[in-house]
Biopython code that builds the backbone (N, CA, C, O; Angstrom):
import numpy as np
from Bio.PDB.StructureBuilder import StructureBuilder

atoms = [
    (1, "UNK", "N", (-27.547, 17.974, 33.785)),
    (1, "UNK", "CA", (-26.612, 17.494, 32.788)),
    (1, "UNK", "C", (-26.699, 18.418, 31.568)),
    (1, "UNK", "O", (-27.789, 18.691, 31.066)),
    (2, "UNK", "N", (-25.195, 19.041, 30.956)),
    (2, "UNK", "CA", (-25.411, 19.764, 29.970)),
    (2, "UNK", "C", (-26.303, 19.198, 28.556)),
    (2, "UNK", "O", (-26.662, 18.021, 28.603)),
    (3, "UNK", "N", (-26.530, 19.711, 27.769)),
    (3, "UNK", "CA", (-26.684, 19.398, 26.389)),
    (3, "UNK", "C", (-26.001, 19.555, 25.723)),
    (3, "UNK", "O", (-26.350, 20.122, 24.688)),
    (4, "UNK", "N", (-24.509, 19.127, 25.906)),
    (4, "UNK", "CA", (-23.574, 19.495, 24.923)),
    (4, "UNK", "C", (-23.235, 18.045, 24.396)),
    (4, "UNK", "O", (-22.929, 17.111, 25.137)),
    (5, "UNK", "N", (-23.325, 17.978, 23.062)),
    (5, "UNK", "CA", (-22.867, 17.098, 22.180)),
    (5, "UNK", "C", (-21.603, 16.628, 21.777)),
    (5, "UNK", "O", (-21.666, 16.626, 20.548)),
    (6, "UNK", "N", (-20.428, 16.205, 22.138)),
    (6, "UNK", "CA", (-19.185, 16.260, 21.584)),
    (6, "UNK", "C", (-19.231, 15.684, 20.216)),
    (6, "UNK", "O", (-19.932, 14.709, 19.945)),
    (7, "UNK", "N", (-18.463, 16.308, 19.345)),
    (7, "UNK", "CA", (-18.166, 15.162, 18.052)),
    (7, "UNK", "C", (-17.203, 13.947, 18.569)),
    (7, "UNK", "O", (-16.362, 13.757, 19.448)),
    (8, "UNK", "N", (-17.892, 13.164, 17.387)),
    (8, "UNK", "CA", (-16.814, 11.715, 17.814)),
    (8, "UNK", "C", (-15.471, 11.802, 17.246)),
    (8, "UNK", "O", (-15.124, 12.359, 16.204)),
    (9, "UNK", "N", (-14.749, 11.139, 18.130)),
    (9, "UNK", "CA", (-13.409, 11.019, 18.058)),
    (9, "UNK", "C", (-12.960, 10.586, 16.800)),
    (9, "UNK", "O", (-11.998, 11.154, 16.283)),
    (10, "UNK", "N", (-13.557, 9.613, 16.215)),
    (10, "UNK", "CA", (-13.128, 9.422, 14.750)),
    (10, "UNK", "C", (-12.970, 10.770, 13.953)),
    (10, "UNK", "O", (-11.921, 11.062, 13.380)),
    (11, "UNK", "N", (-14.449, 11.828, 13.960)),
    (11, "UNK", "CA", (-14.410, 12.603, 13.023)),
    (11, "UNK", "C", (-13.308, 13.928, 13.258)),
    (11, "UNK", "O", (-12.838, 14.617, 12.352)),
    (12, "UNK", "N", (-13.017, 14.087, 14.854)),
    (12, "UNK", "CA", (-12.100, 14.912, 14.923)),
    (12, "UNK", "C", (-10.940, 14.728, 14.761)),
    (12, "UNK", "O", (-10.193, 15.676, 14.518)),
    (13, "UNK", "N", (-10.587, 13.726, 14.835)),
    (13, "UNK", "CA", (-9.209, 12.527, 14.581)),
    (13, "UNK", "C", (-8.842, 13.008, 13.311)),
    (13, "UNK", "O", (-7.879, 13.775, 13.313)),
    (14, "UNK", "N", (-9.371, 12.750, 12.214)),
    (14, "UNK", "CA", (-9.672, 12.364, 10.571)),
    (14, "UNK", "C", (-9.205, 13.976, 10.870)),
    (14, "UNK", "O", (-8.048, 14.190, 11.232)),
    (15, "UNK", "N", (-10.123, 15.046, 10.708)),
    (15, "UNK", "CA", (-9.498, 16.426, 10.791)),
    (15, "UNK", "C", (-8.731, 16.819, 11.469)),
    (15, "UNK", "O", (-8.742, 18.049, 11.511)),
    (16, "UNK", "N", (-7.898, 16.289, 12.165)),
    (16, "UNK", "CA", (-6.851, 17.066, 12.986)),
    (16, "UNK", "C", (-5.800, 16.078, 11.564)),
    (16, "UNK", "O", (-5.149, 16.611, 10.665)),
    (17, "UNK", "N", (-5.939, 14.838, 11.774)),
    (17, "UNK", "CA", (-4.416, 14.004, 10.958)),
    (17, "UNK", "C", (-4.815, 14.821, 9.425)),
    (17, "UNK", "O", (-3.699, 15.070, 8.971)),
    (18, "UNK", "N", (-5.525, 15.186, 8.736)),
    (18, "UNK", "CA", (-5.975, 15.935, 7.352)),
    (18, "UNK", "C", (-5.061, 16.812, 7.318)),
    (18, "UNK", "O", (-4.089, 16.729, 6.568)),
    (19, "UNK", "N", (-5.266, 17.757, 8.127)),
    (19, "UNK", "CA", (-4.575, 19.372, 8.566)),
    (19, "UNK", "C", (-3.517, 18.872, 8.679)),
    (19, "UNK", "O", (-2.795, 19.401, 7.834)),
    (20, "UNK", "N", (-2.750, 17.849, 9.460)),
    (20, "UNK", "CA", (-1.545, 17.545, 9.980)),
    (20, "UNK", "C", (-1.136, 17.063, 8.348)),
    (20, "UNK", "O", (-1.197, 18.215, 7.918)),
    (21, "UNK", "N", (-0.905, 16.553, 7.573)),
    (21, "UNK", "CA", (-0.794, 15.811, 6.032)),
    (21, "UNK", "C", (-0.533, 17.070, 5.318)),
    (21, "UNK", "O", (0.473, 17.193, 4.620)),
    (22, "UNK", "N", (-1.430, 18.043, 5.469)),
    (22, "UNK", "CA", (-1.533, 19.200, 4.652)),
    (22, "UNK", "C", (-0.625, 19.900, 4.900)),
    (22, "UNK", "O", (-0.292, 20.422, 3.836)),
    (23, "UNK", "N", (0.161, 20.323, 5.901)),
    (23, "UNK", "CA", (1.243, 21.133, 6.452)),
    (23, "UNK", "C", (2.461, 20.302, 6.414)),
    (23, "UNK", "O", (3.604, 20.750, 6.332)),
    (24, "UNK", "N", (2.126, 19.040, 6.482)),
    (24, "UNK", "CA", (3.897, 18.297, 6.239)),
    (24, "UNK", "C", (3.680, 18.636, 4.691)),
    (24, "UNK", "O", (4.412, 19.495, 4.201)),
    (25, "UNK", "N", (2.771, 18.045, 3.937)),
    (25, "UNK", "CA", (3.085, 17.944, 2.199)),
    (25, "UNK", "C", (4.343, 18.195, 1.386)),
    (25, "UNK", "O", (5.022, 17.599, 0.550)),
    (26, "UNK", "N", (4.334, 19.497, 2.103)),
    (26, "UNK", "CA", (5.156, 20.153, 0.990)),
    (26, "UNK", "C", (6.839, 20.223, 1.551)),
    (26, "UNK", "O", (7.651, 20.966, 0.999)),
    (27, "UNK", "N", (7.242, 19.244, 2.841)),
    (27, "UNK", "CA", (8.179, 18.814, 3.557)),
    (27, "UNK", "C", (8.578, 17.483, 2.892)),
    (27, "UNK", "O", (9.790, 17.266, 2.888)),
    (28, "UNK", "N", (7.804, 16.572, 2.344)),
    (28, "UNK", "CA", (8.039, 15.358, 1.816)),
    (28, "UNK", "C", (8.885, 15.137, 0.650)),
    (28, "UNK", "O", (8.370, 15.595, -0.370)),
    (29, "UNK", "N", (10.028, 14.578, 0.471)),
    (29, "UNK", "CA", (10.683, 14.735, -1.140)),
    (29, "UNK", "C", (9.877, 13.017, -1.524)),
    (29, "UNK", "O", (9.335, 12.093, -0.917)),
    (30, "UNK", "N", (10.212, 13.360, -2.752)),
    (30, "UNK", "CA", (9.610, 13.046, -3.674)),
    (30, "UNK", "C", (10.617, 12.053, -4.437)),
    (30, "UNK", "O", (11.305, 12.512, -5.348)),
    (31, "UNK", "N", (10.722, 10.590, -4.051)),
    (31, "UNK", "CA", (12.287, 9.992, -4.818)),
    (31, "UNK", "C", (11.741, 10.234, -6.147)),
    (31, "UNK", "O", (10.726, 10.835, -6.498)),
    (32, "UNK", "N", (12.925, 9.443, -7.009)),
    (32, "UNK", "CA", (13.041, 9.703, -8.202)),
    (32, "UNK", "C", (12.437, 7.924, -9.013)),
    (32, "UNK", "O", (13.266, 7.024, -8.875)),
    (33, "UNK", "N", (11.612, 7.684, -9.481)),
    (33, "UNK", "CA", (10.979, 6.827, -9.962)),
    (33, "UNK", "C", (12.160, 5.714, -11.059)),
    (33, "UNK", "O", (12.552, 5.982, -12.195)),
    (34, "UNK", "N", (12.419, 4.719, -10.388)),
    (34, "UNK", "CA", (13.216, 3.846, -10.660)),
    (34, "UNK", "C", (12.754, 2.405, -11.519)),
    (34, "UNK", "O", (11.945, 1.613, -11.036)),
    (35, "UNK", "N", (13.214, 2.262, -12.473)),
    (35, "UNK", "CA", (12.607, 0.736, -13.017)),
    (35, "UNK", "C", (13.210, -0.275, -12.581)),
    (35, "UNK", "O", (14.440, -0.303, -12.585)),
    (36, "UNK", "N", (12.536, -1.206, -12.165)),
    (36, "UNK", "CA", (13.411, -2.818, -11.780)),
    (36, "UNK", "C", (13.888, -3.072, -12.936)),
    (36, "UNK", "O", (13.542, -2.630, -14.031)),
    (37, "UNK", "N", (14.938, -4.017, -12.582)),
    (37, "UNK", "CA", (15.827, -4.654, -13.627)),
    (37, "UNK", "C", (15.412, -5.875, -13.489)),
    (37, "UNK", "O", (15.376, -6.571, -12.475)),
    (38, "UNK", "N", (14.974, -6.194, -14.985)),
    (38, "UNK", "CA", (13.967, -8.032, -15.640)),
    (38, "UNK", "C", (15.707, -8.581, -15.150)),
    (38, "UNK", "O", (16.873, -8.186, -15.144)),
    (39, "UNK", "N", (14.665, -10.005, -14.704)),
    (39, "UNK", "CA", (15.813, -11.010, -15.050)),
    (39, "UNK", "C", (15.325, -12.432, -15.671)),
    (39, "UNK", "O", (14.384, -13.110, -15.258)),
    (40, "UNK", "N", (15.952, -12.641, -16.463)),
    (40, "UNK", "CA", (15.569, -13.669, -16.903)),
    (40, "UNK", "C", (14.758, -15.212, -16.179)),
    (40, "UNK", "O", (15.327, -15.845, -15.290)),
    (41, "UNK", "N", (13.825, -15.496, -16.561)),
    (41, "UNK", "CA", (13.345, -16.839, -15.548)),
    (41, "UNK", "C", (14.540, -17.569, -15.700)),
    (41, "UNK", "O", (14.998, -17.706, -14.566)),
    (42, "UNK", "N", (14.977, -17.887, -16.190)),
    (42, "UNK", "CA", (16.355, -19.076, -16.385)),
    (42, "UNK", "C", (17.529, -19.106, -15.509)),
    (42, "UNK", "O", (18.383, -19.969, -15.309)),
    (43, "UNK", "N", (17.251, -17.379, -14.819)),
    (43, "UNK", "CA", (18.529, -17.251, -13.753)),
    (43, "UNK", "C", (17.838, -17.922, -12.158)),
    (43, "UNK", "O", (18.384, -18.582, -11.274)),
    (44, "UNK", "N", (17.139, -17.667, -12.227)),
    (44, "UNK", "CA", (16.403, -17.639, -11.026)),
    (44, "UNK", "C", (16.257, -19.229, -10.377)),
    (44, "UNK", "O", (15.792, -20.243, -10.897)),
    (45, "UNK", "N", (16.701, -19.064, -9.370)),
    (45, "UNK", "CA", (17.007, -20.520, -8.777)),
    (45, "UNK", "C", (16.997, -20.700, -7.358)),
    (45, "UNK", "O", (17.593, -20.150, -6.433)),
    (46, "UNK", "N", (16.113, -21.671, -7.445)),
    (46, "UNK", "CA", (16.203, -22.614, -5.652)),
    (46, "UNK", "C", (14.842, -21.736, -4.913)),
    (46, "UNK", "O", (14.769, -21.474, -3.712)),
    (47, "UNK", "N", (13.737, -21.343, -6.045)),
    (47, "UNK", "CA", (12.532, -20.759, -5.474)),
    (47, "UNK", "C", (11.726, -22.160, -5.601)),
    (47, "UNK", "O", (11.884, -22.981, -6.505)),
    (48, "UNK", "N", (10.783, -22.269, -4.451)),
    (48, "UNK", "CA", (9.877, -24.048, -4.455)),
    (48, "UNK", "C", (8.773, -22.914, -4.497)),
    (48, "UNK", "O", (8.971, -21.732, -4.219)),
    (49, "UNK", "N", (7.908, -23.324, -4.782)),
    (49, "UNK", "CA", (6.250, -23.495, -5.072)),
    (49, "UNK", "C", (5.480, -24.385, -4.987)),
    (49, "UNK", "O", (5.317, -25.277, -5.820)),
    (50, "UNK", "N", (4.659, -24.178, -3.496)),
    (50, "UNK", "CA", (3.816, -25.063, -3.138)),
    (50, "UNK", "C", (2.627, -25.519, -4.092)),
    (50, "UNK", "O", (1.719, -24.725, -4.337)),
    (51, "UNK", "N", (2.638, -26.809, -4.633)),
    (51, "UNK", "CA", (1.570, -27.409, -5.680)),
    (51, "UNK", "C", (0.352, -26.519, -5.900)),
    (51, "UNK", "O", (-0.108, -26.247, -7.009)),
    (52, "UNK", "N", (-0.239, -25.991, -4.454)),
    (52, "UNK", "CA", (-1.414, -25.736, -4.371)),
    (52, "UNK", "C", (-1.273, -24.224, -4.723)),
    (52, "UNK", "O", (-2.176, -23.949, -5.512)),
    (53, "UNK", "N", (-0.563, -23.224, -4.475)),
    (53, "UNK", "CA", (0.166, -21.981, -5.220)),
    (53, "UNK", "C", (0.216, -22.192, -6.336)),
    (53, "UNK", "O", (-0.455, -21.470, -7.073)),
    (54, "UNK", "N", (0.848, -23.025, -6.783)),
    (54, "UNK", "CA", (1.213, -23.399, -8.547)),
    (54, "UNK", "C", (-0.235, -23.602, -9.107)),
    (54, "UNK", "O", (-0.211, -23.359, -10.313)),
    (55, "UNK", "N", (-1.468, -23.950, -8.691)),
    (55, "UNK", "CA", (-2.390, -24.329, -9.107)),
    (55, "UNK", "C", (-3.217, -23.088, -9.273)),
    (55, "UNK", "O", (-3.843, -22.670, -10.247)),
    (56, "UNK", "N", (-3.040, -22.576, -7.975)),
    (56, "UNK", "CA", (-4.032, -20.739, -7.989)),
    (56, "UNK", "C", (-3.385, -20.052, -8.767)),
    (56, "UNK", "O", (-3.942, -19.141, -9.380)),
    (57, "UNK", "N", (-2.066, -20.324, -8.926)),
    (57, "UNK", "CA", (-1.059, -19.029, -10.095)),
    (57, "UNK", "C", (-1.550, -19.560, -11.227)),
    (57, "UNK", "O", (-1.430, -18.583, -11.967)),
    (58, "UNK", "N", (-2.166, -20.673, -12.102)),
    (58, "UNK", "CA", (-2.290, -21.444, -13.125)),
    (58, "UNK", "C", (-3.616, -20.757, -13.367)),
    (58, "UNK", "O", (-3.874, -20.059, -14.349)),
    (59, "UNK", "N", (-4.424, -21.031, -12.367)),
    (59, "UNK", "CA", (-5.785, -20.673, -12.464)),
    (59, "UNK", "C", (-6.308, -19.290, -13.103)),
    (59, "UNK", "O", (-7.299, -19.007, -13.776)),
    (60, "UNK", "N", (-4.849, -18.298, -12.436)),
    (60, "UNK", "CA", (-5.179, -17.142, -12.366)),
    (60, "UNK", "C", (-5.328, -16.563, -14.204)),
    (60, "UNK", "O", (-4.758, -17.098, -15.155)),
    (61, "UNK", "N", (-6.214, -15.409, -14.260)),
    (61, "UNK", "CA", (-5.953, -15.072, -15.462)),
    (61, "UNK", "C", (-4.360, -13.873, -15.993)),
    (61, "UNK", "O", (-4.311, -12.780, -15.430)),
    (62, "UNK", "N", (-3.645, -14.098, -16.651)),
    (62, "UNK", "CA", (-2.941, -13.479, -17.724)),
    (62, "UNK", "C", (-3.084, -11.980, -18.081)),
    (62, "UNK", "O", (-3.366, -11.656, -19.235)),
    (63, "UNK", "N", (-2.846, -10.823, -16.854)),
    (63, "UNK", "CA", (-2.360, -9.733, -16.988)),
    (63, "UNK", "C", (-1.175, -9.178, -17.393)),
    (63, "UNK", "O", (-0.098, -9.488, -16.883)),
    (64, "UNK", "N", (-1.330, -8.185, -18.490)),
    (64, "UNK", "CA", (-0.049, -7.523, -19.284)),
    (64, "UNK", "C", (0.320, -6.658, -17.858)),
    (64, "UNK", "O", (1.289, -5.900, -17.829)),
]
sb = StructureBuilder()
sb.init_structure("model")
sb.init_model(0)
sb.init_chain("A")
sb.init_seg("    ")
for serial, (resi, resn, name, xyz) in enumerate(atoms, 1):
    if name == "N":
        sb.init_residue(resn, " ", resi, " ")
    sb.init_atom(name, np.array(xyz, "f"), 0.0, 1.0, " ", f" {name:<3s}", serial, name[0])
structure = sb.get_structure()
């Protein structure tokens, strides 16, 4: 039986899809960065929220 070691498939995997990423890159466009449009809570209608949702959203803390 040889002594040959193969690398594992994960690690050759990972470097073949790397190389493969690296050669599309510069094939990829790039959209153009769009802002959502706010709408007022007051428009917004006929969304339900399960009590127990309403309670974890309550819970939650207050990110800007």
């Amino acid at each position: 039986m040889p002594n040959h070691i193969a690398p594992r498939e994960s690690e050759t995997g990972l470097a073949e899809l790397r190389g493969d990423c690296a050669r599309m890159a510069p094939h990829w466009v790039v959209p153009t960065r769009t802002t959502p449009t706010r709408v007022a809570p007051a428009l917004i209608h006929g969304v339900t929220v399960p009590p127990a949702s309403a309670r974890l959203l309550d819970a939650m803390e207050d990110r800007p």
